[in-house]
C-alpha positions as CSV (number, residue, x, y, z in Angstrom):
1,X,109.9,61.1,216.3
2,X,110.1,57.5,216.7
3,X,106.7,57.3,216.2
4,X,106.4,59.0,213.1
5,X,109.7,58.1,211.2
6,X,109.3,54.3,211.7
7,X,112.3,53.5,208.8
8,X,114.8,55.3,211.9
9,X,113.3,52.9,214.4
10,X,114.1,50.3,212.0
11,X,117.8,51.5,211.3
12,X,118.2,52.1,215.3
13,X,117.6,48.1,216.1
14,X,119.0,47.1,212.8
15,X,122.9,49.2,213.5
16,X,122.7,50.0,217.5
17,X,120.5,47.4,219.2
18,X,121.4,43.6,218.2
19,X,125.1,43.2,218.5
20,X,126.8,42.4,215.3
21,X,123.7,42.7,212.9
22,X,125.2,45.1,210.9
23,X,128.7,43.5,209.7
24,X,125.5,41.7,207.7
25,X,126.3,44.5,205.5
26,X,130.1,44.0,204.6
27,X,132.3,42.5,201.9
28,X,135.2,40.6,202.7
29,X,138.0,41.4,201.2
30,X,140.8,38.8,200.9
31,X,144.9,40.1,201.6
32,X,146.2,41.3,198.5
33,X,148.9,43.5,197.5
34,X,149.0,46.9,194.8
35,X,151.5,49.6,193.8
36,X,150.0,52.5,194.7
37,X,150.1,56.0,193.2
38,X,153.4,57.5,193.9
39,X,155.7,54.7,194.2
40,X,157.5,54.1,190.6
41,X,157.0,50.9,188.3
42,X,159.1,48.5,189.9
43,X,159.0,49.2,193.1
44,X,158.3,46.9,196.4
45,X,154.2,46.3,196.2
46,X,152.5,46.9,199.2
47,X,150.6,44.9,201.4
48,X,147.1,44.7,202.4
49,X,146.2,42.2,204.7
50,X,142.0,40.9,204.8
51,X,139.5,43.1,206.1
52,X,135.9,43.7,205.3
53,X,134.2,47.2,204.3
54,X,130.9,48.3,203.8
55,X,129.2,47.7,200.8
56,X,127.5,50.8,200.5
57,X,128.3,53.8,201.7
58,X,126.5,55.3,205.4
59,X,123.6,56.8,204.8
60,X,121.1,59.4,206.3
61,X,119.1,56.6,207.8
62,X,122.2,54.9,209.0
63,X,123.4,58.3,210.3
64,X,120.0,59.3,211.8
65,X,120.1,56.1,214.1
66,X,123.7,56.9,215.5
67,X,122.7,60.6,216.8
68,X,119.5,59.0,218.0
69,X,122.2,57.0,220.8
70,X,124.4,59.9,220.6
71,X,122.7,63.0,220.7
72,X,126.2,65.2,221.2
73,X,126.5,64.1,217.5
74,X,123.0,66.3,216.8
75,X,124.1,69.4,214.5
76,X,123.2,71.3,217.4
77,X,125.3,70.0,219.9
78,X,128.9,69.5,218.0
79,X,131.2,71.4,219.2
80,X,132.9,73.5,216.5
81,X,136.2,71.7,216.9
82,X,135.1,68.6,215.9
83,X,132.7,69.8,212.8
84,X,132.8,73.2,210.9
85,X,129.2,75.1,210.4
86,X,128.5,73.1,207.0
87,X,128.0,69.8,209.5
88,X,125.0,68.1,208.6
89,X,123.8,71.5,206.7
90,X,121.0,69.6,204.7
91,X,119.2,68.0,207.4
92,X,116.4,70.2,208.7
93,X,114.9,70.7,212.4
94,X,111.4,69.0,213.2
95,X,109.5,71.3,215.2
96,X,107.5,68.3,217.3
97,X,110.2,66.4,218.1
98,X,113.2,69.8,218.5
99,X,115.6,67.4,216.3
100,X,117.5,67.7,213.3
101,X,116.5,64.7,211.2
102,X,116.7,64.3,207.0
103,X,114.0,64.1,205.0
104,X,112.0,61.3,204.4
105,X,113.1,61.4,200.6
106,X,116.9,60.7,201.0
107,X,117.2,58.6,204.2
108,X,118.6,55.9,201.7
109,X,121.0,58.4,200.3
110,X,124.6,59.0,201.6
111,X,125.4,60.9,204.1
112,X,127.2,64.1,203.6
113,X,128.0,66.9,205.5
114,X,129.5,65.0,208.1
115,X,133.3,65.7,209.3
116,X,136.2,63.1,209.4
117,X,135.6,63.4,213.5
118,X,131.7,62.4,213.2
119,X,132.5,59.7,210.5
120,X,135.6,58.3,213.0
121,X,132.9,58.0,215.6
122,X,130.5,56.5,214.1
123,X,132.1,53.6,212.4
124,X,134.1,53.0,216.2
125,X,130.5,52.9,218.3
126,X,129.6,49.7,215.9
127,X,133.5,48.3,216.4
128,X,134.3,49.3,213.3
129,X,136.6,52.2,211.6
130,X,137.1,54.3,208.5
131,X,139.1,52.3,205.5
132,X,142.5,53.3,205.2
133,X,144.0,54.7,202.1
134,X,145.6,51.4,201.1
135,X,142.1,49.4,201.9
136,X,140.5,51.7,199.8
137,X,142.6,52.1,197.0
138,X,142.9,48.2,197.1
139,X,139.5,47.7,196.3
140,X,138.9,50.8,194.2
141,X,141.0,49.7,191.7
142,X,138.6,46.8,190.8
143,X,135.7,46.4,187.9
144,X,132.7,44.5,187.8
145,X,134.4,41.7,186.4
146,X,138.5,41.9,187.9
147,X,140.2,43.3,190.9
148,X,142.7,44.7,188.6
149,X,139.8,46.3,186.8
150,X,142.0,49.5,186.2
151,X,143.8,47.7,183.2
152,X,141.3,48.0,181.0
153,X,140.8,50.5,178.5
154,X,137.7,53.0,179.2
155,X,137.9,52.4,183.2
156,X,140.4,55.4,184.1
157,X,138.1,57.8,181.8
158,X,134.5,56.4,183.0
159,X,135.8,57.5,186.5
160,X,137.1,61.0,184.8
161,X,133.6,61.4,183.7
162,X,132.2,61.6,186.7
163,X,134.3,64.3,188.4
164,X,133.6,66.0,185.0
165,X,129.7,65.7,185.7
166,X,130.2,66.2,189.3
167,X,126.9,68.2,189.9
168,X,124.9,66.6,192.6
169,X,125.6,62.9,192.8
170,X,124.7,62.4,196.5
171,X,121.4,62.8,195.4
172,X,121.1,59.4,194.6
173,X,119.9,56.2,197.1
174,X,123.0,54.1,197.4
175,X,123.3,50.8,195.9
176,X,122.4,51.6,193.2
177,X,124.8,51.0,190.6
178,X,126.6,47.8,189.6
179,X,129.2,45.9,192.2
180,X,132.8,45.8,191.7
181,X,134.4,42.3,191.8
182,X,134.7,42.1,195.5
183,X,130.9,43.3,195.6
184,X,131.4,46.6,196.8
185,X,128.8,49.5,195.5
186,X,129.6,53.5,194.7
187,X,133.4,53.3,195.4
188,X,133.0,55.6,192.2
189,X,130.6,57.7,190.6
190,X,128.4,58.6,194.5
191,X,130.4,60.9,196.6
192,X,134.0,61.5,198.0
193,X,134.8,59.5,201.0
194,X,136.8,59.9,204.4
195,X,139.8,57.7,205.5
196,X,141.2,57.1,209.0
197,X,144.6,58.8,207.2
198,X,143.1,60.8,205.0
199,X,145.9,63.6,205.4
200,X,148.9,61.5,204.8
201,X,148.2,61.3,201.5
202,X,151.0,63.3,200.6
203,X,152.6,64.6,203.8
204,X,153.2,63.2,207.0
205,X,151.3,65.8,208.9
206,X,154.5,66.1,211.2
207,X,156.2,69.2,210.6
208,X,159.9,68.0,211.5
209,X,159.7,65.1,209.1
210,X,157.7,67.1,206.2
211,X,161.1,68.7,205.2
212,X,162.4,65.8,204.0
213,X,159.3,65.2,201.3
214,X,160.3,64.5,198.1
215,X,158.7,67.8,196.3
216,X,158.6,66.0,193.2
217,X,155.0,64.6,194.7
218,X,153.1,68.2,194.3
219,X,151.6,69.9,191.3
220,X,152.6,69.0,188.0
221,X,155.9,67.0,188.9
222,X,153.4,64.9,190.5
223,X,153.5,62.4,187.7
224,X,156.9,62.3,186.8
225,X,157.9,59.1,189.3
226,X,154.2,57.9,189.5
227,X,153.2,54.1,188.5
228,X,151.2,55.3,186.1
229,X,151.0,59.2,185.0
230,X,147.8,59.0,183.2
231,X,145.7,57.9,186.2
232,X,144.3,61.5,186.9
233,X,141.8,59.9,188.7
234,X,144.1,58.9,191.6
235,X,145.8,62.0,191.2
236,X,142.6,64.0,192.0
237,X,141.6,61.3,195.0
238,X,145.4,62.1,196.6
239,X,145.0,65.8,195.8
240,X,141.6,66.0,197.3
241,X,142.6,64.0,200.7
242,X,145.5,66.3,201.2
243,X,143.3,69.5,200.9
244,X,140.8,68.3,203.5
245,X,140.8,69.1,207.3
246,X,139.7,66.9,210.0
247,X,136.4,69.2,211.2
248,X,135.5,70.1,207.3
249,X,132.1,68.9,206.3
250,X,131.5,68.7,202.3
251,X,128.2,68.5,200.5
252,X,130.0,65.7,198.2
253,X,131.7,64.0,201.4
254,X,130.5,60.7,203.1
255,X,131.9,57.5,204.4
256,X,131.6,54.2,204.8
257,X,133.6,51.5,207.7
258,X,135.5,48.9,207.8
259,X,137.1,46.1,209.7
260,X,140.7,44.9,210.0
261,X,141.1,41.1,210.2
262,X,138.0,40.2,208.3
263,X,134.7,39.6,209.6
């Protein structure tokens, strides 16, 4: 295998074997501070202090080096609690070397299929871990040209477009399309992606605190104390997140890391 798929060797050294190479890859994102979705015009703004993420999101290649180290990530070798049967669905076996491996043709697309477990565990083998909500919200929200890119007119509806056209959009290499302001690629318009607290989107996860939710967060009455009640684009990323379980894997659902503190 090695032999014959010399781009994995290549994304092996680059991500497993020499130390720190791979923070290469991140932005640095200075602290800031946003309102997000559900808290009301006025309210306290909350805090995000520096980290850096990924520019792009993981890809096949990047994916295909980590179960290379750690083959009880294979498709194969998961166990079912940690990855449903969808887990890395469109990567086929290779008969000479009795490994699951993508094809040639999309190791520089993102990685899908893979379960918020598998994502976790990747990003924490290369010291990393998966943006939080607040990280990546914080930078979501900017343009090519301003980190408050969300204020100007067309950006809300360019996003809409895309889930409208959803189709097949993984089928794409990553890095592809334009850089926001903090030079982050495919935050929008590529795939879904996982966060470390992905399912405290909207509830707490903890049954004896959930009874105190404010109910005016779900279905419709969701936008009735929201900062802004025409975003539906947040209002799809929230409702998305809270539908999702740890071991699902999605054919629209990658990842990418991050790292508190800055690099």
């Amino acid at each position: 295998m090695f032999h014959r798929c010399g781009t994995a060797v290549f994304a092996f050294t680059v991500l497993f074997g020499s130390g720190n190479t791979s923070f290469a890859r991140m932005a640095e994102i200075p602290a800031g501070e946003f309102r997000p979705l559900y808290l009301v015009e006025g309210s306290p703004l909350v805090a995000v202090e520096a980290f850096s993420l990924d520019r792009v999101p993981v890809t096949n290649q990047d994916y295909l080096a980590f179960v290379l180290q750690h083959p009880e990530w294979q498709k194969d070798q998961v166990p079912a609690v940690f990855a449903d049967s969808r887990y890395l669905q469109h990567w086929n076996k290779n008969a000479a070397s009795d490994s699951w491996e993508p094809e040639r043709a999309v190791l520089d697309f993102p990685v899908v299929n893979v379960s918020w477990f598998a994502a976790n565990r990747y990003c924490r083998v290369l010291n990393k871990k998966l943006p939080s909500i607040a990280q990546w919200e914080y930078v979501a929200r900017a343009s090519e040209i301003s980190p408050e890119g969300w204020r100007e007119p067309g950006y809300q509806q360019r996003i809409l477009n895309w889930y409208a056209h959803h189709g097949r959009p993984e089928k794409n290499p990553v890095g592809r399309s334009p850089a926001n302001y903090w030079g982050i690629h495919d935050l929008h318009g590529m795939v879904w992606e996982w966060t470390v607290d992905f399912n405290s989107a909207l509830v707490s996860g903890e049954s004896r605190a959930d009874s105190s939710i404010d109910k005016k967060l779900y279905c419709a009455a969701g936008s009735v104390n929201s900062v802004d009640p025409s975003d539906y684009a947040a209002f799809m990323r929230y409702a998305f997140r809270s539908s999702l379980s740890a071991r699902y894997a999605m054919s629209n659902l990658g990842f990418r890391c991050a790292v508190s503190g800055g690099n």
